[in-house]
GUTIDREN-287939 format. One record per residue (C-alpha): x negated, y negated, z negated. Coordinates in steps of 0.001 Angstrom, whole numbers, plus 524288, in hexadecimal, padded with zeros to 5 digits. Last residue first. Example, Ala and Ser with C-alpha at 12.3 -4.5 7.8 and 13.67 -1.06 7.14 Angstrom:
# GUTIDREN-287939
<kolro <7CA9A; 80424; 7E41C>> <kolro <7CFF4; 81194; 7E188>> 
# end
This chain:
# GUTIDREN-287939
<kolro <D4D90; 96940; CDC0C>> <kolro <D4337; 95F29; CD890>> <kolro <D3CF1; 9599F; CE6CE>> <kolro <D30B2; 95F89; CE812>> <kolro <D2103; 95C98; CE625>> <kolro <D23A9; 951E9; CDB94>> <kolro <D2410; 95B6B; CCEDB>> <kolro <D16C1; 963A2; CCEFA>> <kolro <D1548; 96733; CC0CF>> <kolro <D0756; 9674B; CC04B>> <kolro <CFCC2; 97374; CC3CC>> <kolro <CF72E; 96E35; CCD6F>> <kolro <CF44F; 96240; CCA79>> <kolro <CEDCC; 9664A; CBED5>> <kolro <CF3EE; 96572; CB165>> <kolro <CEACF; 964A8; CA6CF>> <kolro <CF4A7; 95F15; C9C90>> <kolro <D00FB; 9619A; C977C>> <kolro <D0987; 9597F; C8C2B>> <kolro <D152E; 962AD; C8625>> <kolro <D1FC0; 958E4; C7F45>> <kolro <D27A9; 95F27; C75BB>> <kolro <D3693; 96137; C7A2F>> <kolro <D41A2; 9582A; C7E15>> <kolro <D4F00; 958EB; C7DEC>> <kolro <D5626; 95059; C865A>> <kolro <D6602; 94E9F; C84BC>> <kolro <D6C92; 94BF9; C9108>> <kolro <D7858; 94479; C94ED>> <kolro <D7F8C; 944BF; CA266>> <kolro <D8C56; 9461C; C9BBC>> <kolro <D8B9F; 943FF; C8D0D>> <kolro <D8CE4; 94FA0; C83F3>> <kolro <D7B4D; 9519B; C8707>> <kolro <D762A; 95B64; C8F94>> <kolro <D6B08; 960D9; C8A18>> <kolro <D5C8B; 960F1; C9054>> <kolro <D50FA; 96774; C8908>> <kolro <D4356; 962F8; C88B7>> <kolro <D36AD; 964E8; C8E1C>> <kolro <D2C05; 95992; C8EE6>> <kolro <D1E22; 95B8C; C9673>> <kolro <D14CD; 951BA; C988B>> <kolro <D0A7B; 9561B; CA2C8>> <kolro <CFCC4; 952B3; CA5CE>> <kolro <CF4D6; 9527A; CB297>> <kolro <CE87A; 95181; CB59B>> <kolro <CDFBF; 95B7E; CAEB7>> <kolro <CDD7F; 965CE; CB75E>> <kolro <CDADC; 95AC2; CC2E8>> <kolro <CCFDF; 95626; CB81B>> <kolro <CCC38; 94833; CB950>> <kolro <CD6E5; 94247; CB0C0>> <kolro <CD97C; 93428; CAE9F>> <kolro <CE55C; 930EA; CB3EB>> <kolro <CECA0; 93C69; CAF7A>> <kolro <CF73D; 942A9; CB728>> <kolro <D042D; 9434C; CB1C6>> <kolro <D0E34; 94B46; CAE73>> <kolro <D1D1D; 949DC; CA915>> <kolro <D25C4; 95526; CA6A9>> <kolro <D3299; 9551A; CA12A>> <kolro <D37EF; 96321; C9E0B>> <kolro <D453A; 9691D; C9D44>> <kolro <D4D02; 9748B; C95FF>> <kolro <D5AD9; 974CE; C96C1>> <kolro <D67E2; 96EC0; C98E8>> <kolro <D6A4A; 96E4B; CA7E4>> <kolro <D66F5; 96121; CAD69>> <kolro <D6DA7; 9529D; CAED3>> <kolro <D5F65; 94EA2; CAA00>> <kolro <D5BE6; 945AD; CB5C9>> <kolro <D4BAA; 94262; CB251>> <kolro <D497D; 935EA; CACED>> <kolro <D3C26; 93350; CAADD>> <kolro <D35B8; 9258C; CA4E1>> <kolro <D2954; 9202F; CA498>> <kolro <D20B6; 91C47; C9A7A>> <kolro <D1480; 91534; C97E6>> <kolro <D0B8E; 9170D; C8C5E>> <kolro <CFF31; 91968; C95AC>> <kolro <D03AA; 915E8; CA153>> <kolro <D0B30; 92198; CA9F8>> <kolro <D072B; 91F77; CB8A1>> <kolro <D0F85; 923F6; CC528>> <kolro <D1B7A; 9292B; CC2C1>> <kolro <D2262; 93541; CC5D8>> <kolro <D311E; 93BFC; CC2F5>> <kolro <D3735; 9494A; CC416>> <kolro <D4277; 94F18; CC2EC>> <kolro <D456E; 95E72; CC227>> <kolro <D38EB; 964DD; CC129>> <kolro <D3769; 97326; CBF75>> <kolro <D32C0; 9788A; CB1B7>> <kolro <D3BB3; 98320; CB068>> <kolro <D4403; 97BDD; CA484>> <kolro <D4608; 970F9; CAE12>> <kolro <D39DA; 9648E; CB1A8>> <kolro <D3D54; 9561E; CAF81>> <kolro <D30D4; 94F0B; CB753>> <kolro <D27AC; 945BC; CB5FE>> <kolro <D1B02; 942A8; CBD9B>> <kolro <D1261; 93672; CB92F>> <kolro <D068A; 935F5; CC30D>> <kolro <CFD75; 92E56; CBA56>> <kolro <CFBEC; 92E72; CAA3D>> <kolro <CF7C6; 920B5; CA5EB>> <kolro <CEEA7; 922A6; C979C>> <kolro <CED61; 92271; C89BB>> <kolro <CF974; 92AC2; C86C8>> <kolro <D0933; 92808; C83F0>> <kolro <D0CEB; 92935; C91F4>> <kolro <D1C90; 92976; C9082>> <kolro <D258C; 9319E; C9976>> <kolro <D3301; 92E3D; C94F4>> <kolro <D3F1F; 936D1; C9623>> <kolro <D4C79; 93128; C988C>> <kolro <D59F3; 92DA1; C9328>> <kolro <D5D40; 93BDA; C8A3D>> <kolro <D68E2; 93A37; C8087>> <kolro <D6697; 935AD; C72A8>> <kolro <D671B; 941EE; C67ED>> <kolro <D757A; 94491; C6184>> <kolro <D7B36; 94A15; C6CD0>> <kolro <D8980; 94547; C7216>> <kolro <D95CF; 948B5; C6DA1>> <kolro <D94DC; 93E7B; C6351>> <kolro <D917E; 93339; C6DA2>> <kolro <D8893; 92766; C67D1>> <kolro <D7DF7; 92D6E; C7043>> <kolro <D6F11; 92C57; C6CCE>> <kolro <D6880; 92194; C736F>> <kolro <D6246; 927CB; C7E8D>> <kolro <D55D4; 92E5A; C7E95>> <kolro <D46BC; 92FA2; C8522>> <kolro <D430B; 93AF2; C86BE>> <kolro <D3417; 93C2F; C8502>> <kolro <D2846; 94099; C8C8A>> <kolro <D1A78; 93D6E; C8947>> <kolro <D0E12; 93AD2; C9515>> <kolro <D0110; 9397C; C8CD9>> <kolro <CF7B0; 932BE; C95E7>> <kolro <CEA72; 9326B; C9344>> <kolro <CDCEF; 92BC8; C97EC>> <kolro <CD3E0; 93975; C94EC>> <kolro <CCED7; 93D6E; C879A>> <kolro <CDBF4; 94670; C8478>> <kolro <CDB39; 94DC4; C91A6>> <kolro <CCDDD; 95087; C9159>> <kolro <CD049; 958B5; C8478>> <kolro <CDC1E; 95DCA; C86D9>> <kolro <CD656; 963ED; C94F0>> <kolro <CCB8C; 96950; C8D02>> <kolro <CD60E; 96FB8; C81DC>> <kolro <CDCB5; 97618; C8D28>> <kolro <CE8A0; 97E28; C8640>> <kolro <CF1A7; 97265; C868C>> <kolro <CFDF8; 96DCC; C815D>> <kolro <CFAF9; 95DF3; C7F5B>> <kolro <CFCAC; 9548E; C73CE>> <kolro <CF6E5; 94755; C7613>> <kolro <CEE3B; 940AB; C6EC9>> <kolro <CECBB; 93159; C7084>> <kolro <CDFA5; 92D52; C7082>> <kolro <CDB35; 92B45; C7DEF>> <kolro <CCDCE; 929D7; C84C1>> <kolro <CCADD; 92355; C8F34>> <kolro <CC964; 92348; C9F42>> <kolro <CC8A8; 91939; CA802>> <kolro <CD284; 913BC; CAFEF>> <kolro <CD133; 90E09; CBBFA>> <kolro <CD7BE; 91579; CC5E5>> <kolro <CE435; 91560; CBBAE>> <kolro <CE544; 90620; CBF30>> <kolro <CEB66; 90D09; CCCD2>> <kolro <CF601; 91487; CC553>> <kolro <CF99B; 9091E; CBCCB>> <kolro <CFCD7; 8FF5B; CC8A1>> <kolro <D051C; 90BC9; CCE6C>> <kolro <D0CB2; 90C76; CC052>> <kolro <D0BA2; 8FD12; CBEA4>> <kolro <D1531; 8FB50; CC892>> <kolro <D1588; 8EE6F; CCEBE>> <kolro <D19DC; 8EC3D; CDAC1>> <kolro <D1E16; 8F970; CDDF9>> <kolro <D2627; 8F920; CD191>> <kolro <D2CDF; 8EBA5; CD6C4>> <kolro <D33AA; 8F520; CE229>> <kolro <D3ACD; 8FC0E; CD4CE>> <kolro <D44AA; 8F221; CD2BE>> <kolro <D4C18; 8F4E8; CE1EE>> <kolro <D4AE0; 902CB; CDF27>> <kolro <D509F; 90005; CD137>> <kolro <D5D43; 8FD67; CD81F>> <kolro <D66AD; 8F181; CD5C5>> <kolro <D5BA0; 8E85B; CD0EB>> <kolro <D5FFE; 8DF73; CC80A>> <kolro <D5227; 8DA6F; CC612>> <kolro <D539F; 8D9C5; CB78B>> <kolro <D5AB3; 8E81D; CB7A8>> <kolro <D5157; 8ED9E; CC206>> <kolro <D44BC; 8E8BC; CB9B7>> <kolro <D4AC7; 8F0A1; CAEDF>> <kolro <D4A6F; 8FBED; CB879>> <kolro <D3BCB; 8F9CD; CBC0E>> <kolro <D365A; 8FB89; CAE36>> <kolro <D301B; 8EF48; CAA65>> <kolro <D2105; 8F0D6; CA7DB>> <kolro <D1B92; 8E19D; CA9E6>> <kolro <D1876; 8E41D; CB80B>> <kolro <D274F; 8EA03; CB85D>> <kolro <D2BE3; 8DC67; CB38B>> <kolro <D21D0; 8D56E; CBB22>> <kolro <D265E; 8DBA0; CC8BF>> <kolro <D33E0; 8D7A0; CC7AC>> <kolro <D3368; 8CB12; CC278>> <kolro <D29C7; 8C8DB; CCD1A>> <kolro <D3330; 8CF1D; CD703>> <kolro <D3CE2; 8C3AA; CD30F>> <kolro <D324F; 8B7BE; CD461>> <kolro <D318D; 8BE25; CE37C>> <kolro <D3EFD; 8BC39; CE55F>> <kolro <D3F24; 8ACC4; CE580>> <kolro <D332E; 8AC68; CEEC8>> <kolro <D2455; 8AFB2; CEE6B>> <kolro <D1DA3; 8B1B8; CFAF6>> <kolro <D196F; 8A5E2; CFFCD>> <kolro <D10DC; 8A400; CF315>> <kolro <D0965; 899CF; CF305>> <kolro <D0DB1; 89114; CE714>> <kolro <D1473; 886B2; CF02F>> <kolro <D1B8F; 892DC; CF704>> <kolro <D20C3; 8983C; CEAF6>> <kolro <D25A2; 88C69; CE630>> <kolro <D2D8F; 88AE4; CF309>> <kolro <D3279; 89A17; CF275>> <kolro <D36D1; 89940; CE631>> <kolro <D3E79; 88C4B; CE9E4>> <kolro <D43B6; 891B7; CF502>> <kolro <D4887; 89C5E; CEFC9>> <kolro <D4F03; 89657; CE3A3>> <kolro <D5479; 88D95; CED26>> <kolro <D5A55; 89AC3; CF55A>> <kolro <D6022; 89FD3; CE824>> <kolro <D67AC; 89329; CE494>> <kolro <D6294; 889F3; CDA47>> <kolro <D6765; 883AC; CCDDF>> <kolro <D5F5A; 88CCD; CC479>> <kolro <D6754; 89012; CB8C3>> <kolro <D737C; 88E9E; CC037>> <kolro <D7C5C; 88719; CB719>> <kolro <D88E9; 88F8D; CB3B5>> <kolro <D85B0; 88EC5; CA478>> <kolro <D8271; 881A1; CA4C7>> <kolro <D7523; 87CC7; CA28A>> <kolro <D6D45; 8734E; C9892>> <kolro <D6640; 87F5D; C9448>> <kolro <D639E; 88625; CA196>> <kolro <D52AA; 88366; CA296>> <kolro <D51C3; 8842D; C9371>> <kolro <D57FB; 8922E; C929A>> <kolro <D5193; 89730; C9FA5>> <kolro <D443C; 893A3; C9924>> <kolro <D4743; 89BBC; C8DA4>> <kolro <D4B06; 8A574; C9507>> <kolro <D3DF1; 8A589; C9D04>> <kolro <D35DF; 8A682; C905C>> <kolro <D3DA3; 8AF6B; C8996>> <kolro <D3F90; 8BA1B; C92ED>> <kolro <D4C04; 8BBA8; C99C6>> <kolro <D5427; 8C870; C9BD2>> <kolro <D5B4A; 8C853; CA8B6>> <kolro <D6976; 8CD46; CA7E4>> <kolro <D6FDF; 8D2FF; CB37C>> <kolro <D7C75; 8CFD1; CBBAE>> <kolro <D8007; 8D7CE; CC906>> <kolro <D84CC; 8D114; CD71E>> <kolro <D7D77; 8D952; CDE91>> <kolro <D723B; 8D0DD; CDD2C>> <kolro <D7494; 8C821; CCF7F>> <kolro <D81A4; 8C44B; CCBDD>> <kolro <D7D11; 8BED1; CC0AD>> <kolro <D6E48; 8BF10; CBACE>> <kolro <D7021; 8BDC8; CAAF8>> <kolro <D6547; 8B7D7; CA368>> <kolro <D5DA5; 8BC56; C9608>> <kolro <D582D; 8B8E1; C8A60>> <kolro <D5DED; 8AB08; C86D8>> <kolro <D68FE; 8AC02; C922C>> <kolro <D688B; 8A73F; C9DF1>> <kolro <D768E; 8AAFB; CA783>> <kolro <D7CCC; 8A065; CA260>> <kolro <D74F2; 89775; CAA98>> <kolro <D76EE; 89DB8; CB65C>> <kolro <D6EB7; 8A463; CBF00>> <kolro <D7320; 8A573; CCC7B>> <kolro <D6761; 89EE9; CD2D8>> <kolro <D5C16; 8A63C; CCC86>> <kolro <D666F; 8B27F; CCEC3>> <kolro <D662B; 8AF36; CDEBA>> <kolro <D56E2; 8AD95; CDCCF>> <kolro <D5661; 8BD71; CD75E>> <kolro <D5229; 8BD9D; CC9B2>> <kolro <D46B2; 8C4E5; CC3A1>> <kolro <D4658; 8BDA5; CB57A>> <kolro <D3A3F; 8BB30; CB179>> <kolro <D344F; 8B776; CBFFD>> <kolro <D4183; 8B0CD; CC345>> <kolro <D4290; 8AA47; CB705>> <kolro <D36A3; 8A490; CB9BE>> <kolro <D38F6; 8A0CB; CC723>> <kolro <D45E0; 89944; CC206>> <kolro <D3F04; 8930A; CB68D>> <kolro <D3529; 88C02; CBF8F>> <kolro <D3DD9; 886AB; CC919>> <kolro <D45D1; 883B4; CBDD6>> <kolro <D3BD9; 87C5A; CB450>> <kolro <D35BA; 87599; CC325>> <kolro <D3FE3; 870E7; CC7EB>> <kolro <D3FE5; 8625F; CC048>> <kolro <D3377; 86313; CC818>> <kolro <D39FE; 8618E; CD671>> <kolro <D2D50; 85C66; CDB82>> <kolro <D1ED3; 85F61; CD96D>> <kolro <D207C; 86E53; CD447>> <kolro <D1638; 872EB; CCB1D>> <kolro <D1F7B; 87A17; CC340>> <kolro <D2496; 88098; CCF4B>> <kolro <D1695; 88392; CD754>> <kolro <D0FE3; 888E0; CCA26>> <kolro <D1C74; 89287; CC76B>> <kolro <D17D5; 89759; CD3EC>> <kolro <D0B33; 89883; CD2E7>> <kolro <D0D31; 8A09E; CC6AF>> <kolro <D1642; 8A7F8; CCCFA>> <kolro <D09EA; 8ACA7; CD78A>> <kolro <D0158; 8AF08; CCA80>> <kolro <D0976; 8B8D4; CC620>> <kolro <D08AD; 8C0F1; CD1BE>> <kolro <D1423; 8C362; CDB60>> <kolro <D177B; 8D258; CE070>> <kolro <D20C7; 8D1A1; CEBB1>> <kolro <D2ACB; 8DB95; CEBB7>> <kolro <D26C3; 8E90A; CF398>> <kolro <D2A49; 8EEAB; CFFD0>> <kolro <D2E45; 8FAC6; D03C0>> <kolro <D3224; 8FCAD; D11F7>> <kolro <D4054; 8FB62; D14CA>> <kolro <D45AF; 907DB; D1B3F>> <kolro <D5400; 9073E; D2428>> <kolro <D5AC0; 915D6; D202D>> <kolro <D64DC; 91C53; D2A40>> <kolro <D664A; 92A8D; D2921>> <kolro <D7286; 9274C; D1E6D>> <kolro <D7908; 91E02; D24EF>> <kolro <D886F; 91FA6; D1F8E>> <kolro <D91FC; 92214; D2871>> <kolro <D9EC2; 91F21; D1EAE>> <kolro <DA131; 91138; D229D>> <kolro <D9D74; 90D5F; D1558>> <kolro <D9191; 91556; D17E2>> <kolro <D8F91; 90DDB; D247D>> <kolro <D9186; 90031; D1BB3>> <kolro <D867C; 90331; D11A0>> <kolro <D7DB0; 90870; D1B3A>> <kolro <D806B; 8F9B2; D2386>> <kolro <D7CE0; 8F19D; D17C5>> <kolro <D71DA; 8FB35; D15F7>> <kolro <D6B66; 8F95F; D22F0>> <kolro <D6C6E; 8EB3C; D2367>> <kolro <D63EE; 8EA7F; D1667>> <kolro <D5A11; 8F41E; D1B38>> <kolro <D5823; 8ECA3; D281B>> <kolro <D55E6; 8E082; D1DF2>> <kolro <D4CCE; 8E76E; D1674>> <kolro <D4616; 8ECA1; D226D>> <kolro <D438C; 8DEEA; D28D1>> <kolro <D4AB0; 8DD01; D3384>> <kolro <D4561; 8E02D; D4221>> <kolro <D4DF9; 8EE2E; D411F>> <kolro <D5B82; 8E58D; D41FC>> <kolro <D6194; 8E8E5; D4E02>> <kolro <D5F6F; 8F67D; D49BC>> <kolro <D67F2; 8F43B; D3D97>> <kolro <D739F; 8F4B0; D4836>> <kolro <D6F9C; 900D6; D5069>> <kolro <D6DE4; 908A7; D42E8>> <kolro <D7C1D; 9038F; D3D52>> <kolro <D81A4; 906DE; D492E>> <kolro <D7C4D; 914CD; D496E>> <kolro <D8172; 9159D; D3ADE>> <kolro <D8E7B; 913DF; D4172>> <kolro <D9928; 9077E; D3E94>> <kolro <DA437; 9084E; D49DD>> <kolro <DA13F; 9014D; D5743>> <kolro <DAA70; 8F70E; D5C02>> <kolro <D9CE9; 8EDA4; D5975>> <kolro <D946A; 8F4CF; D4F21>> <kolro <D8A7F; 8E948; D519C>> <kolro <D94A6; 8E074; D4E1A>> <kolro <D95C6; 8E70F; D3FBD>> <kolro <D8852; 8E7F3; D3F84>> <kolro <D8741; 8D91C; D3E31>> <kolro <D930F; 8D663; D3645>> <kolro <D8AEA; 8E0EB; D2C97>> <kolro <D803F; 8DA87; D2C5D>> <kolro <D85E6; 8CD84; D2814>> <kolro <D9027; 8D2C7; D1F0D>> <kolro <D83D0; 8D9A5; D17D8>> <kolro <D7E31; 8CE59; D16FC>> <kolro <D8ADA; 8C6C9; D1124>> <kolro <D8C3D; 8D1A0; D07BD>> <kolro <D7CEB; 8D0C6; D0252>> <kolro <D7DAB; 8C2D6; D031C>> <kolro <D88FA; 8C2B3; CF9E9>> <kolro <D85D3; 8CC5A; CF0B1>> <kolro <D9169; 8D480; CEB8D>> <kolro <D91A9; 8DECE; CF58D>> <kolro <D9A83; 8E925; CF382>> <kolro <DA742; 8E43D; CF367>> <kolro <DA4D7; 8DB9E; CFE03>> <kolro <D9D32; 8E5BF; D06C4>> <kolro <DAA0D; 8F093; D04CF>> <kolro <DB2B7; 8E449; D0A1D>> <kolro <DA907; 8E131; D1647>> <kolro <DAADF; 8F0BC; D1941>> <kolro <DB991; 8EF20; D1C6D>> <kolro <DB4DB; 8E1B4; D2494>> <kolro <DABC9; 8EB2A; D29A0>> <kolro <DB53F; 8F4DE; D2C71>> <kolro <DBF97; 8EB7E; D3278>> <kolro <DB5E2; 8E516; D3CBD>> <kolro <DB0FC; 8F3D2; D404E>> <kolro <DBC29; 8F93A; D4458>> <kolro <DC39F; 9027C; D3B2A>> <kolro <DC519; 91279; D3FEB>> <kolro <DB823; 91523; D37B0>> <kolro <DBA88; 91025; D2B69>> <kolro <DC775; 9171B; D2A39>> 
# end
């Protein structure tokens, strides 16, 4: 049907699909824009993915992002069509948020409460880059909030991007600042008074009289960002607070400012000492035990980690299985973190790696359990930072236990065995587990 209609009827067909699907305004009028534009490109000439490739051509001096950009809106309408682009992929080179010391917002809270005019401005200028930093909104939610959107402990961001809600959590200090800035307010009052492109311009004004030409609105936004993972957030609560659709888009601020790779290089300079915390290994090398328990430690422990248990009668009487946690309860980091769910044979079925284990740090592994009932191990090894021997460099956590499916679909119960802790693994001789794809 698509195909016998000329082209000014399917994209007006198209233009309803757009409306129902794209709730941001500048998103739908941009995507109008492009595709008006490759609309007379097509001419009498029906939609083809050759088309598509002659039309972004016109466009190869943009910058990548922006290529990228037109080259989705048009994906999403071939596949409508029902030619989807599948060979056809436009790259955008990795790049990374801006990273902005403490010092540099210093400067600039120095430039707005030092201002020489407009000083009855100064309590909201100042507010309204604070709450940014603490807070992580975007400048169109600076502008949109509301007055009865502030609560004592928390705020509530309204049709934020792609038109979704969240809650912000507040500390005390800037709530309590919020509460005395809105008291004498209505309910409807915009907290702030000013539209996103003021609040950019004023940013970007302070910012220049402090000396930094590179600071705007959304750089007080990757701060928020990059402290809260500085600070040890995991990266998924930082989605929620960001109101990040994808954790991809979250998980950009970890090359910024992950402590793992940070960590790693610091473990050049260690020295080192002795430990006191015993450790239980199964060994028949009493020299190897011996050099092992005076050298900078890690002790690597498994444990499922549970549900609440289930108020269902039919269902078992133990909590149901969330995760497992890999937990470095010894003296030292352990490097090269390698985990993996292994069958009753010993072959690997999922795997997982990390870079640096702290000492009492943990991660988490969650290996797909929609298996056969059965025997199953977890195995985690490590090398040690310290060690000088190549016999001696690697150590291994081992926990077995039994999987059983539970009366709820997609349930399983885990479990687990003793612990087994191994030592004096060579190279060699370690459970190779990131040579192959698993089966």
């Amino acid at each position: 049907m698509l195909r016998q209609m000329n082209n000014e009827d399917l994209f007006q067909l198209y233009d309803s699909d757009l409306v129902l699907r794209l709730h941001n305004a500048k998103n739908l009028a941009d995507t109008r824009k492009i595709l008006t534009r490759f609309k007379k490109h097509l001419g009498e000439y029906p939609p083809s993915p050759e088309l598509v490739k002659s039309f972004l051509a016109q466009y190869i001096d943009r910058k990548p992002r922006t290529l990228y950009r037109y080259a989705q809106m048009l994906r999403v309408l071939m596949k409508w069509y029902g030619e989807p682009m599948e060979d056809f992929k436009v790259k955008v080179p990795r790049s990374l948020p801006p990273y902005t010391e403490d010092a540099e917002i210093e400067r600039l809270f120095h430039v707005i409460e030092n201002k020489k005019t407009h000083k009855g401005t100064i309590v909201r200028d100042s507010l309204m880059v604070e709450l940014a930093l603490k807070s992580g909104l975007r400048r169109g939610e600076l502008a949109n909030l509301e007055v009865k959107d502030v609560h004592p402990d928390f705020l509530i961001v309204r049709n934020g991007k792609g038109g979704k809600d969240r809650v912000i959590p507040l500390s005390t200090a800037i709530a309590l600042r919020l509460k005395n800035f809105i008291e004498q307010e209505k309910p409807d009052q915009k907290v702030f008074g000013l539209k996103p492109a003021s609040i950019t311009m004023k940013i970007k004004s302070f910012a220049r009289r402090a000396g930094l030409e590179n600071l705007h609105a959304h750089t007080l936004r990757h701060k928020f960002a990059t402290d809260l993972l500085e600070h040890g957030a995991d990266v998924r609560s930082v989605q929620d607070l960001l109101g990040h659709e994808n954790l991809s888009t979250t998980q950009v601020y970890l090359s910024v400012t992950d402590k793992r790779l940070r960590e790693t290089i610091d473990l050049l300079d260690d020295t080192k000492r002795k430990i006191t915390t015993p450790v239980s290994v199964e060994t028949g090398d009493s020299e190897k035990e011996r050099k092992y328990s005076t050298d900078l430690q890690p002790i690597v422990t498994i444990k499922d980690v549970l549900k609440p248990a289930s108020s269902d009668p039919d269902a078992l009487s133990r909590e149901y299985f969330s995760h497992f946690e890999i937990r470095n309860e010894g003296n030292g980091p352990a490097i090269e973190i390698e985990m993996a769910l292994l069958d009753s044979r010993r072959q690997w079925i999922d795997t997982q790696r990390e870079t640096v284990l702290r000492a009492d740090e943990s991660l988490e592994f969650k290996p797909i359990l929609h298996r056969p009932e059965g025997r199953y191990y977890i195995l985690c090894q490590h090398k040690r930072v310290s060690s000088q021997d190549e016999d001696d460099m690697w150590v291994q956590t081992w926990l077995p236990f039994k999987l059983k499916k539970a009366s709820k679909e997609s349930e399983v119960y885990v479990m687990p065995g003793e612990l087994e802790f191994k030592f004096g693994i060579s190279k060699k001789d370690k459970v190779e587990i990131f040579l192959r794809k698993p089966k």
